[in-house]
OpenMM code with the backbone's topology and positions (N, CA, C; nanometers):
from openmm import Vec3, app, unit

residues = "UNK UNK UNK UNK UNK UNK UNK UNK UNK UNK UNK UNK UNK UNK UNK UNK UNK UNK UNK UNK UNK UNK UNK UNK UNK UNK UNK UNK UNK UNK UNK UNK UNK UNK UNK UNK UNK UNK UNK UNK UNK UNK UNK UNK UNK UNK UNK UNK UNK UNK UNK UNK UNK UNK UNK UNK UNK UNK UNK UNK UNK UNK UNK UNK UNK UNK UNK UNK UNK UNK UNK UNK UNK UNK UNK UNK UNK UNK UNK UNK UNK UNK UNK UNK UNK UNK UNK UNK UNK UNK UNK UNK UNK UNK UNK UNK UNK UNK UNK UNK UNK UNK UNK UNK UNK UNK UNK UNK UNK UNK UNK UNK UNK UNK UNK UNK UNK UNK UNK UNK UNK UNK UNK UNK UNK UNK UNK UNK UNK UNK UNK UNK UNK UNK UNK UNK UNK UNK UNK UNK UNK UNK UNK UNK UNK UNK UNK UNK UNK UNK UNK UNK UNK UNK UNK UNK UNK UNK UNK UNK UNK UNK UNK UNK UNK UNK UNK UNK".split()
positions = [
    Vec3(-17.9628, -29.2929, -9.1223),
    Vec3(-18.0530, -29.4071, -9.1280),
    Vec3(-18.1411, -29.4069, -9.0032),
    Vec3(-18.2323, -29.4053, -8.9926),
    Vec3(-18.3393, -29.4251, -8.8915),
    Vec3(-18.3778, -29.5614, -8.8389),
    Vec3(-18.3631, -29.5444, -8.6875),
    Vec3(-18.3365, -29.6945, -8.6350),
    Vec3(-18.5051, -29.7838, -8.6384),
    Vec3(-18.4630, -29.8677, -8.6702),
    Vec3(-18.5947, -29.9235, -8.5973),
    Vec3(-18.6320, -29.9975, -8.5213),
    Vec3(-18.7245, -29.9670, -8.4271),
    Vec3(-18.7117, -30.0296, -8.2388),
    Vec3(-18.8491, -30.1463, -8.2267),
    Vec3(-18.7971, -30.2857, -8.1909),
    Vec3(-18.8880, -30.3448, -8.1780),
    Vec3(-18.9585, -30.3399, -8.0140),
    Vec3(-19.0870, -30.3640, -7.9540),
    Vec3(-19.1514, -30.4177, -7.8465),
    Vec3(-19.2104, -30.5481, -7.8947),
    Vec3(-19.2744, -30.5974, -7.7854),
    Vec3(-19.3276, -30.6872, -7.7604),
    Vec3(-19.4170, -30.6968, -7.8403),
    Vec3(-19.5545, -30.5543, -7.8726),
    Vec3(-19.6225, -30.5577, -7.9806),
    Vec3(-19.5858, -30.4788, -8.1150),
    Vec3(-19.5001, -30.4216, -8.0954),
    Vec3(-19.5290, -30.2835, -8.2013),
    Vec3(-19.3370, -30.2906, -8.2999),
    Vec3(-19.3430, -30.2477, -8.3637),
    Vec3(-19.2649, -30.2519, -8.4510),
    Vec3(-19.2596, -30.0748, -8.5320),
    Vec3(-19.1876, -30.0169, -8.4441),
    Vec3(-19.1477, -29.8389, -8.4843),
    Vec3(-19.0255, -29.8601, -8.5650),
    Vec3(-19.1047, -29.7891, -8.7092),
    Vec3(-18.9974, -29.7687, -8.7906),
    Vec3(-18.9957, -29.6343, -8.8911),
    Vec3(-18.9319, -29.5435, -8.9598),
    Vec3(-18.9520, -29.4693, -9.0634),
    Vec3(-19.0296, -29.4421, -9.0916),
    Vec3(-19.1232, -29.3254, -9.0977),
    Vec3(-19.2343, -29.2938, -9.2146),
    Vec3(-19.1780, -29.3152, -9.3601),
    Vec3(-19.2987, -29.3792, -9.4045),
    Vec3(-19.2616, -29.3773, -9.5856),
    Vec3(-19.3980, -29.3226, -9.6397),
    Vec3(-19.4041, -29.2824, -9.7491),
    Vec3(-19.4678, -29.2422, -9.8336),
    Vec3(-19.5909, -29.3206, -9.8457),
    Vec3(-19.5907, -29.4241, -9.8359),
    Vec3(-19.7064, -29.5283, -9.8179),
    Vec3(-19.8032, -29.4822, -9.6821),
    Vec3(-19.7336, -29.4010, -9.5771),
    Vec3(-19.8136, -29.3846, -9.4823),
    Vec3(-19.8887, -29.2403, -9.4351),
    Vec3(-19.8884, -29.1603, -9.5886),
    Vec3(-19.9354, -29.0516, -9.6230),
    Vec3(-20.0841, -29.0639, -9.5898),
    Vec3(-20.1786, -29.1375, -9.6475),
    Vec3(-20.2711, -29.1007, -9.6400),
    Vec3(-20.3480, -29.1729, -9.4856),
    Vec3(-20.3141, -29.2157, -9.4487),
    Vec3(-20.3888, -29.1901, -9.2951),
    Vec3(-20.3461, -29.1208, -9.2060),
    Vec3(-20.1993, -29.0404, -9.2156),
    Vec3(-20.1229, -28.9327, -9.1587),
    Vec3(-20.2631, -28.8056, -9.2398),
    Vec3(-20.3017, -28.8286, -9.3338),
    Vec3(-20.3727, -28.6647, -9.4166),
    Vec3(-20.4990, -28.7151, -9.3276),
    Vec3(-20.5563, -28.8243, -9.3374),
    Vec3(-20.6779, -28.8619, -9.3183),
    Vec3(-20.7156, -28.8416, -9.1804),
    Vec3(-20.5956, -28.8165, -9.0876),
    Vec3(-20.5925, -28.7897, -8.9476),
    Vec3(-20.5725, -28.6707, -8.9045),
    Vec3(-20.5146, -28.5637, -8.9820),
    Vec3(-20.5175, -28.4284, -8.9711),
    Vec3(-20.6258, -28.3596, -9.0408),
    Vec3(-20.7083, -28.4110, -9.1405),
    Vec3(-20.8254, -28.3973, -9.1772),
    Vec3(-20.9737, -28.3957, -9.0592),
    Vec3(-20.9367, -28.4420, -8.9841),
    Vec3(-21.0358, -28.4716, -8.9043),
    Vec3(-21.0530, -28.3994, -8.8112),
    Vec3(-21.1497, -28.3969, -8.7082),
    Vec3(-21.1621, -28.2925, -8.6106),
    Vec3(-21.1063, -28.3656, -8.4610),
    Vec3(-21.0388, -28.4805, -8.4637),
    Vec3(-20.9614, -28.5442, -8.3812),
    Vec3(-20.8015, -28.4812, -8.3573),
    Vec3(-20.7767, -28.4007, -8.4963),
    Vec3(-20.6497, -28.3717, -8.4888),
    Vec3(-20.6516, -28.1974, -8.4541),
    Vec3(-20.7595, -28.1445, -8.3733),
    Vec3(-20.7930, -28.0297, -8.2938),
    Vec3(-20.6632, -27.9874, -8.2049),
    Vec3(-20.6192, -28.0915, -8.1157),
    Vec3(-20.5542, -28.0594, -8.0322),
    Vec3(-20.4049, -28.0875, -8.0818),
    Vec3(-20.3951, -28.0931, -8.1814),
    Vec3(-20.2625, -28.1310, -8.2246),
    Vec3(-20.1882, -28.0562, -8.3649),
    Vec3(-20.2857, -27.9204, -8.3616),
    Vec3(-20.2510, -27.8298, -8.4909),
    Vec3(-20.3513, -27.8597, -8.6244),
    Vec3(-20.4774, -27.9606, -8.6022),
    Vec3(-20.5333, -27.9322, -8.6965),
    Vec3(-20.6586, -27.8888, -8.6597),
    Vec3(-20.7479, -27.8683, -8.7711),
    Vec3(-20.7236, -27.9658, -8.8916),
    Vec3(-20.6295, -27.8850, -8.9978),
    Vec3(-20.5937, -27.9968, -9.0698),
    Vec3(-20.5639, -27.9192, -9.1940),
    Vec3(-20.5893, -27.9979, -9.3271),
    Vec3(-20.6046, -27.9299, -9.4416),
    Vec3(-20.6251, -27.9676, -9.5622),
    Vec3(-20.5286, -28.0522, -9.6528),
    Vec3(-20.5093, -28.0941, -9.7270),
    Vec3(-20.4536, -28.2283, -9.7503),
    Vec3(-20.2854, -28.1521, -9.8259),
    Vec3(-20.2893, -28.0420, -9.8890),
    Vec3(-20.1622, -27.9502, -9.9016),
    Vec3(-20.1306, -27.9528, -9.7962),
    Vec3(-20.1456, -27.9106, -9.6832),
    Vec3(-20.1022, -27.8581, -9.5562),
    Vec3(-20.0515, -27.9551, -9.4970),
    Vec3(-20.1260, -28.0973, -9.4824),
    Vec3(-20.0894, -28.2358, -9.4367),
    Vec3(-19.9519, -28.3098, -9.5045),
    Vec3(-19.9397, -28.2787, -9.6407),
    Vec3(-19.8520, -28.2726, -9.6599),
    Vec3(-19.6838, -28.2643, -9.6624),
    Vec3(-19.7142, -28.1210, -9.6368),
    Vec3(-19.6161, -28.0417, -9.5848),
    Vec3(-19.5634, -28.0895, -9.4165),
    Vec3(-19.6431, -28.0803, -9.3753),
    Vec3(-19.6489, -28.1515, -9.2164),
    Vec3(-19.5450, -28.2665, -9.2045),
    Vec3(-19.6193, -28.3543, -9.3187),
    Vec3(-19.5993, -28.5010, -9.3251),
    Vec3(-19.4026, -28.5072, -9.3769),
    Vec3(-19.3990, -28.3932, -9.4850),
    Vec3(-19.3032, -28.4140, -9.5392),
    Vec3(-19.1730, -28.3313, -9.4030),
    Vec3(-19.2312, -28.2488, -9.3388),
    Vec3(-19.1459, -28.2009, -9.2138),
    Vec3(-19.0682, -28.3104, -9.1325),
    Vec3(-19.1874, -28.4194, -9.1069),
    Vec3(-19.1662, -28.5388, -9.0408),
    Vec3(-19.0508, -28.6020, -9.0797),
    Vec3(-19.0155, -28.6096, -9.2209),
    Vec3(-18.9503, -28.6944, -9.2822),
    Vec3(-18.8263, -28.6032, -9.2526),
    Vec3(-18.8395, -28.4666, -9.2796),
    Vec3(-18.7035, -28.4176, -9.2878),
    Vec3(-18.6697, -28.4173, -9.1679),
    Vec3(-18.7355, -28.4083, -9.0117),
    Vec3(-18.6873, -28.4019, -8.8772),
    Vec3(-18.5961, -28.4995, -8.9196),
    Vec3(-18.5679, -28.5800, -8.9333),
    Vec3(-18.4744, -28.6930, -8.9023),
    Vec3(-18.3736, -28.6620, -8.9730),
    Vec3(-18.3365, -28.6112, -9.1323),
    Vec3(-18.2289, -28.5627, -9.1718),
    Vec3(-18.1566, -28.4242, -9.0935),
    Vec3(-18.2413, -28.3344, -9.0744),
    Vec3(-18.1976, -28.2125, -8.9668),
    Vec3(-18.1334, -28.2498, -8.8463),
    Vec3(-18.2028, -28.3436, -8.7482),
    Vec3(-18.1455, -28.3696, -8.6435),
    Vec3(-18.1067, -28.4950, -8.6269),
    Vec3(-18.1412, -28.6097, -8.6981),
    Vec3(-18.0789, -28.7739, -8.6563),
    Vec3(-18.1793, -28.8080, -8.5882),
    Vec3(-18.2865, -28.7616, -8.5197),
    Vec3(-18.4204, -28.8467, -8.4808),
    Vec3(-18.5404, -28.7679, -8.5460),
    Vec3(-18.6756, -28.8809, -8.4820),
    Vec3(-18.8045, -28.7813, -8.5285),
    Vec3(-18.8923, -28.8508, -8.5089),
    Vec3(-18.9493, -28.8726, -8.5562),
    Vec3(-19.1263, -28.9446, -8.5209),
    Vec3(-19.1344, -29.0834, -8.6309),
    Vec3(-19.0930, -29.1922, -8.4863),
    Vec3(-19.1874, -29.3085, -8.5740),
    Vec3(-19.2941, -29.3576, -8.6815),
    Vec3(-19.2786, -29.3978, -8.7349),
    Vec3(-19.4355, -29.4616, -8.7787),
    Vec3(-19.4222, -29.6043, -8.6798),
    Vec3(-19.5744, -29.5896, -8.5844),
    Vec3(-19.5920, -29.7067, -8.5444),
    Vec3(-19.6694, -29.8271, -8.6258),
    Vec3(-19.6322, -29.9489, -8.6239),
    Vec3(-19.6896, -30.0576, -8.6756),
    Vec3(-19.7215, -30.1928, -8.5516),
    Vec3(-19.8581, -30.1990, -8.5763),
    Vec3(-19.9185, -30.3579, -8.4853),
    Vec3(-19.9190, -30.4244, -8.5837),
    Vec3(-19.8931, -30.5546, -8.5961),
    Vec3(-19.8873, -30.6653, -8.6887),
    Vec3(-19.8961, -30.6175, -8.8454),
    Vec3(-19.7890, -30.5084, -8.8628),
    Vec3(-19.7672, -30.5066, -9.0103),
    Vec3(-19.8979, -30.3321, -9.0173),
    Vec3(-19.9663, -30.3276, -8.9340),
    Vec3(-20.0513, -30.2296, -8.9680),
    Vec3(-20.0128, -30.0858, -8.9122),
    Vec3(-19.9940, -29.9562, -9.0027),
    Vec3(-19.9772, -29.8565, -8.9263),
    Vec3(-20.1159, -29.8263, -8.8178),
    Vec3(-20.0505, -29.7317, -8.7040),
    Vec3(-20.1471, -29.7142, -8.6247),
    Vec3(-20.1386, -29.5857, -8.6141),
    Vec3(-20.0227, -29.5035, -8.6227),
    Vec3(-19.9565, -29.3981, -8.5480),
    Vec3(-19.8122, -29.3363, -8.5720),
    Vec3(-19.7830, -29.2260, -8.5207),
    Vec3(-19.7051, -29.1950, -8.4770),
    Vec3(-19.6220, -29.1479, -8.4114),
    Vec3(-19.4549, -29.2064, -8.3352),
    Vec3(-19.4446, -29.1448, -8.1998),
    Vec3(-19.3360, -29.1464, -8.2007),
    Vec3(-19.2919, -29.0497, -8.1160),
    Vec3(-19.1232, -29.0054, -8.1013),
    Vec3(-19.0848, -28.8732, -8.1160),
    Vec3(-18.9699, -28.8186, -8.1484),
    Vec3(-18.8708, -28.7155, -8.0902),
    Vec3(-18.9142, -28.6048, -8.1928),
    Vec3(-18.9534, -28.4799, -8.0986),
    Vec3(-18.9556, -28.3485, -8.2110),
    Vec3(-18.9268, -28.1941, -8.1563),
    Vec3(-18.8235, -28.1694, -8.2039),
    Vec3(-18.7925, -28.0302, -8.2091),
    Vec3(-18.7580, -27.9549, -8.2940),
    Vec3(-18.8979, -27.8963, -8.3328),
    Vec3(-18.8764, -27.8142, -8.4308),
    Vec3(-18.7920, -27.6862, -8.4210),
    Vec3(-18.7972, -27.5823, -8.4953),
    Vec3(-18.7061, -27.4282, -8.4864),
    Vec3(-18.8264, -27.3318, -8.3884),
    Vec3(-18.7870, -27.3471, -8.2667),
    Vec3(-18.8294, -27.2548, -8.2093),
    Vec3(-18.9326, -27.3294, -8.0923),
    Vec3(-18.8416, -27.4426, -8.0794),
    Vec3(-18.9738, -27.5419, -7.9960),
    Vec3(-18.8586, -27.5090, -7.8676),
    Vec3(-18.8863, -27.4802, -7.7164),
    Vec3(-18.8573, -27.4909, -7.6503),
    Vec3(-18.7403, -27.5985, -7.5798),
    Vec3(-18.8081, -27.7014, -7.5809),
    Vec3(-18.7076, -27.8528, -7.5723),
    Vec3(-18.7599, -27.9389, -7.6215),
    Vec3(-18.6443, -28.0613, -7.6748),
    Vec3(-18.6970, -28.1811, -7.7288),
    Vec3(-18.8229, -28.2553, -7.6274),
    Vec3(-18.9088, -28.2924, -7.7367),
    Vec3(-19.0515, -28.3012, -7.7041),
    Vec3(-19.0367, -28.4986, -7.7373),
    Vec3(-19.1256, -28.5803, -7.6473),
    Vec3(-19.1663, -28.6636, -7.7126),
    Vec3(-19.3361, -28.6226, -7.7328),
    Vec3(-19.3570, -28.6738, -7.8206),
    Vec3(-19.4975, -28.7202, -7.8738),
    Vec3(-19.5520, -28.8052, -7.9659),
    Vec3(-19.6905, -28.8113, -7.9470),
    Vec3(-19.7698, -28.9086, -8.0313),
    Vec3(-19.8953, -28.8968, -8.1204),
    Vec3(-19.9064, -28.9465, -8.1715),
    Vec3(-20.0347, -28.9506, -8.2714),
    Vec3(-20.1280, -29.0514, -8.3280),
    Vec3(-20.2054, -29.0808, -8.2581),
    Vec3(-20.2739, -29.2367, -8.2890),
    Vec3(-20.3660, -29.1967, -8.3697),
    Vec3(-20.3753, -29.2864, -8.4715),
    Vec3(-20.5117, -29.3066, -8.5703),
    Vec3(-20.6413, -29.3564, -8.4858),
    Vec3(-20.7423, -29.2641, -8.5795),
    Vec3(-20.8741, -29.3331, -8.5312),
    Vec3(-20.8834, -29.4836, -8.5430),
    Vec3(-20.9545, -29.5454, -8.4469),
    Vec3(-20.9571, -29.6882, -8.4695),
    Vec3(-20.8413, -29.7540, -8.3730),
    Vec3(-20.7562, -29.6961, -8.3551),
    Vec3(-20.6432, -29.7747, -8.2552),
    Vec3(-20.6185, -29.6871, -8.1470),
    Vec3(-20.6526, -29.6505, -8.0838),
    Vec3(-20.6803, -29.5318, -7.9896),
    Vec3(-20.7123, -29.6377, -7.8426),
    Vec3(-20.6454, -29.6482, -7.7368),
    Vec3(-20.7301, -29.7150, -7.6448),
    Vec3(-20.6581, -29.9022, -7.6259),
    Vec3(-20.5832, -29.9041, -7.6866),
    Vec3(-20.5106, -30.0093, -7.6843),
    Vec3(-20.3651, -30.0377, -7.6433),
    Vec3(-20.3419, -29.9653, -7.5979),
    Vec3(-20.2073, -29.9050, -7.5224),
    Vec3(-20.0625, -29.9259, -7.6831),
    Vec3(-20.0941, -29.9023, -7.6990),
    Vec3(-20.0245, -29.8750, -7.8365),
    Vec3(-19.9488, -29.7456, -7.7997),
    Vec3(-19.9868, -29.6223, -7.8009),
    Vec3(-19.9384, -29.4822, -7.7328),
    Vec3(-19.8190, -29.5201, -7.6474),
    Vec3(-19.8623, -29.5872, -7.4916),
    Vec3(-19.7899, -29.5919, -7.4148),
    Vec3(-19.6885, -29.6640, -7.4413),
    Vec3(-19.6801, -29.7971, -7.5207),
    Vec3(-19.5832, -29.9145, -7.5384),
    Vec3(-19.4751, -29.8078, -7.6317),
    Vec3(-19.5179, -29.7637, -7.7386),
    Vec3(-19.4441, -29.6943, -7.8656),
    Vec3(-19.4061, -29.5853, -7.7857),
    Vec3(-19.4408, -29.4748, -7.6606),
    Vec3(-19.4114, -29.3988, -7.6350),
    Vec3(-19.2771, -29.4361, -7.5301),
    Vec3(-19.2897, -29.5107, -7.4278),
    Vec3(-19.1572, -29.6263, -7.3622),
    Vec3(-19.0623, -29.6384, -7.4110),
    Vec3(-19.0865, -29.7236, -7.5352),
    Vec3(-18.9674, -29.7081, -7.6686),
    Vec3(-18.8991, -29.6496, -7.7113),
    Vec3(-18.9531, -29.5545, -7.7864),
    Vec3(-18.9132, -29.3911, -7.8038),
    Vec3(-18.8723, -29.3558, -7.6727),
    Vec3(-18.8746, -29.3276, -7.5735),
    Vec3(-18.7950, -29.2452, -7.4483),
    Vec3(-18.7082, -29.3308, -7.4447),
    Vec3(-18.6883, -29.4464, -7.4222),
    Vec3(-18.6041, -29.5040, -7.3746),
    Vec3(-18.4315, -29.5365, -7.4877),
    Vec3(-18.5271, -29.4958, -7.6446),
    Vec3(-18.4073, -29.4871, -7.7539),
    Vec3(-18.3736, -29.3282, -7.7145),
    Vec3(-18.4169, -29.2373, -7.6975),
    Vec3(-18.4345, -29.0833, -7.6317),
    Vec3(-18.2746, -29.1008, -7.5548),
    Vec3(-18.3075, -29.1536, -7.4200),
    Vec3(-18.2320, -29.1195, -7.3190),
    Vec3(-18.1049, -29.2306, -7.3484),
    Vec3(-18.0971, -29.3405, -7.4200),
    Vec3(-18.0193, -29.4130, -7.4560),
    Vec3(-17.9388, -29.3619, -7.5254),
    Vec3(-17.9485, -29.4267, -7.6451),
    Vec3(-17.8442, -29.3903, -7.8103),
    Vec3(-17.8850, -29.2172, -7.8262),
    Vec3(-18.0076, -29.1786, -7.8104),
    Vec3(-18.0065, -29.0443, -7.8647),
    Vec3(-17.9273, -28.9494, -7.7458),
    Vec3(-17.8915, -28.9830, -7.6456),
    Vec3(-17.7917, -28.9107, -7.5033),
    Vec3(-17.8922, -28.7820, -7.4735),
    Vec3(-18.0131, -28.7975, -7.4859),
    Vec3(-18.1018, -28.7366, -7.4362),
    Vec3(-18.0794, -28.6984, -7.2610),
    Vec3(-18.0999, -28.6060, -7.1744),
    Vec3(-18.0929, -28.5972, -7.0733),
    Vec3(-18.2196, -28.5547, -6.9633),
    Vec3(-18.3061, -28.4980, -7.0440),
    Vec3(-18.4442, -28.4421, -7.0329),
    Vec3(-18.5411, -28.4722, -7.1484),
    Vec3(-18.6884, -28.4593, -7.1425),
    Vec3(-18.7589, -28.4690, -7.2138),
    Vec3(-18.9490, -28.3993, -7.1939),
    Vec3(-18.9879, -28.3435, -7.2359),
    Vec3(-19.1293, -28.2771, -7.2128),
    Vec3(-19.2164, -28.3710, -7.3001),
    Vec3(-19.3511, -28.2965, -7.3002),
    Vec3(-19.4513, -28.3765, -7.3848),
    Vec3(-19.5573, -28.2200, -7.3885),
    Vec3(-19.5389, -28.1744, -7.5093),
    Vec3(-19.6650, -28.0626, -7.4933),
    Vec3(-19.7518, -28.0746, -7.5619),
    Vec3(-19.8393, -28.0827, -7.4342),
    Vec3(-20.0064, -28.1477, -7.4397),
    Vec3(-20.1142, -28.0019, -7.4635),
    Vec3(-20.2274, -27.9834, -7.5409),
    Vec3(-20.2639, -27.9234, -7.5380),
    Vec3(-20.3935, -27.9287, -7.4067),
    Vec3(-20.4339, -27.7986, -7.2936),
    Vec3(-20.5157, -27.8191, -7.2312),
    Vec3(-20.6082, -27.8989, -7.2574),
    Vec3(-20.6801, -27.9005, -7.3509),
    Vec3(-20.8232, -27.9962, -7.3035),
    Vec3(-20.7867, -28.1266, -7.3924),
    Vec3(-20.6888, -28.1836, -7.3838),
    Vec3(-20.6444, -28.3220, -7.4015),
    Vec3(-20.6463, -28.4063, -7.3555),
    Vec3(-20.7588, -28.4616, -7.2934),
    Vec3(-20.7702, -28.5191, -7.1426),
    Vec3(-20.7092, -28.6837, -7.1927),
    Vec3(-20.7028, -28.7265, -7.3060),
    Vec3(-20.6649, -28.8320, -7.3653),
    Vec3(-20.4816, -28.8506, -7.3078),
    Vec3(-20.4341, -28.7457, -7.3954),
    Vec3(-20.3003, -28.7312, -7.4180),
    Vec3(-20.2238, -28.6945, -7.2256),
    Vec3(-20.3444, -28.6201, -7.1971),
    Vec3(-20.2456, -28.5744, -7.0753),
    Vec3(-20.2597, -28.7034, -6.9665),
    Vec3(-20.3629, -28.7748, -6.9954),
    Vec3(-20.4104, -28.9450, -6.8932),
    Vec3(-20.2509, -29.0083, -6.9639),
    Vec3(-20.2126, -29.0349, -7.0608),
    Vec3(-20.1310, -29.0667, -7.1049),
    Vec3(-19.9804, -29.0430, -7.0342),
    Vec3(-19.9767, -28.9036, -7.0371),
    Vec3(-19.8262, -28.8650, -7.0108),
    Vec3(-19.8501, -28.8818, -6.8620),
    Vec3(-19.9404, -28.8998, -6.7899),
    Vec3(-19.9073, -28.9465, -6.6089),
    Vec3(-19.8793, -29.0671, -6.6052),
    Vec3(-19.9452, -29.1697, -6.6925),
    Vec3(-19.9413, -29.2817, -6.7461),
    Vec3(-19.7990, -29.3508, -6.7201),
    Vec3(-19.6963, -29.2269, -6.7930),
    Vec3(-19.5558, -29.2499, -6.8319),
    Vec3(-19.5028, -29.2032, -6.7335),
    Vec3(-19.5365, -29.1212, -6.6367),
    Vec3(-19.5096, -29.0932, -6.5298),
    Vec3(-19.4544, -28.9623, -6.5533),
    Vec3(-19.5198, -28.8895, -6.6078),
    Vec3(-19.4727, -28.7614, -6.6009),
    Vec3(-19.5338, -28.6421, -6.5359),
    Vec3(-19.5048, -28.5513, -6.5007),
    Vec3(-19.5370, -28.4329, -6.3591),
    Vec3(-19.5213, -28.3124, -6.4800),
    Vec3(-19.6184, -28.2483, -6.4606),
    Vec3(-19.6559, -28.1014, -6.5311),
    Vec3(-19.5652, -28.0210, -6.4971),
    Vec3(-19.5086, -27.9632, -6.5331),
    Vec3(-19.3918, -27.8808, -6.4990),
    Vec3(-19.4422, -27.7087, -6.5584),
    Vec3(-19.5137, -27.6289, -6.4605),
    Vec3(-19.5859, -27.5043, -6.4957),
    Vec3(-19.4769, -27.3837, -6.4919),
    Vec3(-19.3564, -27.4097, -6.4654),
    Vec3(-19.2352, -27.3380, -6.4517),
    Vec3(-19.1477, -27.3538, -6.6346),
    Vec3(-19.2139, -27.4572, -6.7098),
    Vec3(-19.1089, -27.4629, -6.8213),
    Vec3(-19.1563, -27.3782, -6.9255),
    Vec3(-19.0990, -27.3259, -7.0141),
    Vec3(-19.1631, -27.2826, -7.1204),
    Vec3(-19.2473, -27.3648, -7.2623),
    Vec3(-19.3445, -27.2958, -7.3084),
    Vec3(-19.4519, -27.3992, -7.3800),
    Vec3(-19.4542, -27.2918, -7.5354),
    Vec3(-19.4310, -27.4336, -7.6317),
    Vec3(-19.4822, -27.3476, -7.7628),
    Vec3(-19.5345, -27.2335, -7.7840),
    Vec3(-19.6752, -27.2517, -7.7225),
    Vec3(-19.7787, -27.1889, -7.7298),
    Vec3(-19.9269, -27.1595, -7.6256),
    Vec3(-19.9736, -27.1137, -7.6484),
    Vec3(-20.0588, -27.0753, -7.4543),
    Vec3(-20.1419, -27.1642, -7.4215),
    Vec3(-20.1772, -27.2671, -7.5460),
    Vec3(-20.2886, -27.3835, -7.5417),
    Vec3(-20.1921, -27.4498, -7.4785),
    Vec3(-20.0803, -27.5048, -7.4817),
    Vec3(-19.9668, -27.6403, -7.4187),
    Vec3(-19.9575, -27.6084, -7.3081),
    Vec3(-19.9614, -27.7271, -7.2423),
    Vec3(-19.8901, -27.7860, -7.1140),
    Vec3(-19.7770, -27.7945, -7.1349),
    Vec3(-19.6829, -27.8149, -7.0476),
    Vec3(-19.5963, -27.9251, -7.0387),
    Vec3(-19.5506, -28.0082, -6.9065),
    Vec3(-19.5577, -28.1477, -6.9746),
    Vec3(-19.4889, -28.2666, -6.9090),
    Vec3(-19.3972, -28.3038, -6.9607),
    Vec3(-19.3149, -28.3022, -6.7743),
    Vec3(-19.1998, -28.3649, -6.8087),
    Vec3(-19.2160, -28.4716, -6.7940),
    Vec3(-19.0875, -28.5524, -6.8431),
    Vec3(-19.0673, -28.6743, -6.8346),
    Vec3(-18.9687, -28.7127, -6.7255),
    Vec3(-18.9562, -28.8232, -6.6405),
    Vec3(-18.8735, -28.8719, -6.5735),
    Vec3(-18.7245, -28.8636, -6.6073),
    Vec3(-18.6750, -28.8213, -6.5493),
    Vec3(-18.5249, -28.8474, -6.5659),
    Vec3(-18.4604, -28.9511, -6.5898),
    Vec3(-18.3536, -29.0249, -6.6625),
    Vec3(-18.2929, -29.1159, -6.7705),
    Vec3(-18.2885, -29.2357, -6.6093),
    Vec3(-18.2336, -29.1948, -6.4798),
    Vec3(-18.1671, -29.3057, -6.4118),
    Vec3(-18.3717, -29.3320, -6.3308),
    Vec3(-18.4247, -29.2280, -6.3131),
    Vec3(-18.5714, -29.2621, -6.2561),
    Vec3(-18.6368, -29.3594, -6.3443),
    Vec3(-18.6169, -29.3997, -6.5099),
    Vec3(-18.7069, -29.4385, -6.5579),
    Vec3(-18.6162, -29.5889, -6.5380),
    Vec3(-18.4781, -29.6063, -6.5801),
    Vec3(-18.4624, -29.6872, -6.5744),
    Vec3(-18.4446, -29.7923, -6.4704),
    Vec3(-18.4868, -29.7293, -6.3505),
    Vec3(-18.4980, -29.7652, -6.1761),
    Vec3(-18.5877, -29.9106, -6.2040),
] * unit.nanometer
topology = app.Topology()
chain = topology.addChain("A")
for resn in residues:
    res = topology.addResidue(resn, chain)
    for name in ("N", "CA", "C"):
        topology.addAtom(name, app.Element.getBySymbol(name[0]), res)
């Protein structure tokens, strides 16, 4: 069962099927450059339906974020087969971008991470010219770590604070 974590604004819960098409409509676009797309609405799919299974494979995975009932996004835990280390990340829809939505839902997620999930470490791989995503992960307080290993030659990675630093 996939938990669902309230904040102050946001309400992270399950992807459902209902939240297909602005998940396609967002990998469709040339916004989703730095994040493996674009891709075509088969492909989005598949993606989408990965999402769903992260959480049966491992017991976590990627939120769907919601502001007052509305999806915005999505954020939380992913390690795929052959991903280096558990990753947090995010994905904001056009239109909600800029409202700290990212950061609040991303808090959340780390903090269910290093909590209930007994997480001990955590990265964020950002692609270089992400100047969005990587303002973000300093944001959260995280330090580039050029010593870790990365997906792929476009990624960064940031780490994340350690479980007793964040909760300081």
């Amino acid at each position: 069962m996939i938990p669902v974590l309230k904040t102050s604004h946001l309400t992270l819960r399950g992807p459902e099927a209902s939240d297909f098409p602005a998940f396609r409509d967002y990998f469709a676009s040339d916004r989703s450059i730095h994040t493996g797309g674009p891709k075509d609405e088969r492909q989005a799919w598949i993606l989408f339906a990965a999402e769903l299974g992260h959480w049966h494979l491992h017991g976590f995975g990627m939120w769907t974020v919601e502001a007052d009932g509305t999806p915005v996004g999505l954020v939380g835990c992913w390690f795929p087969q052959g991903w280096p280390e558990r990753e947090i990340g995010w994905l904001i829809w056009e239109d909600y971008e800029g409202r700290g939505f990212a950061f609040e839902a991303a808090c959340a997620a780390r903090a269910h991470c290093y909590g209930p999930f007994g997480w001990d470490t955590a990265v964020s791989y950002i692609h270089r010219d992400n100047a969005r995503s990587i303002a973000l992960a300093e944001r959260l307080g995280c330090t580039r770590d050029d010593t870790a290993r990365h997906p792929n030659a476009e990624a960064l990675v940031y780490r994340h604070p350690a479980p007793a630093e964040v909760a300081a």
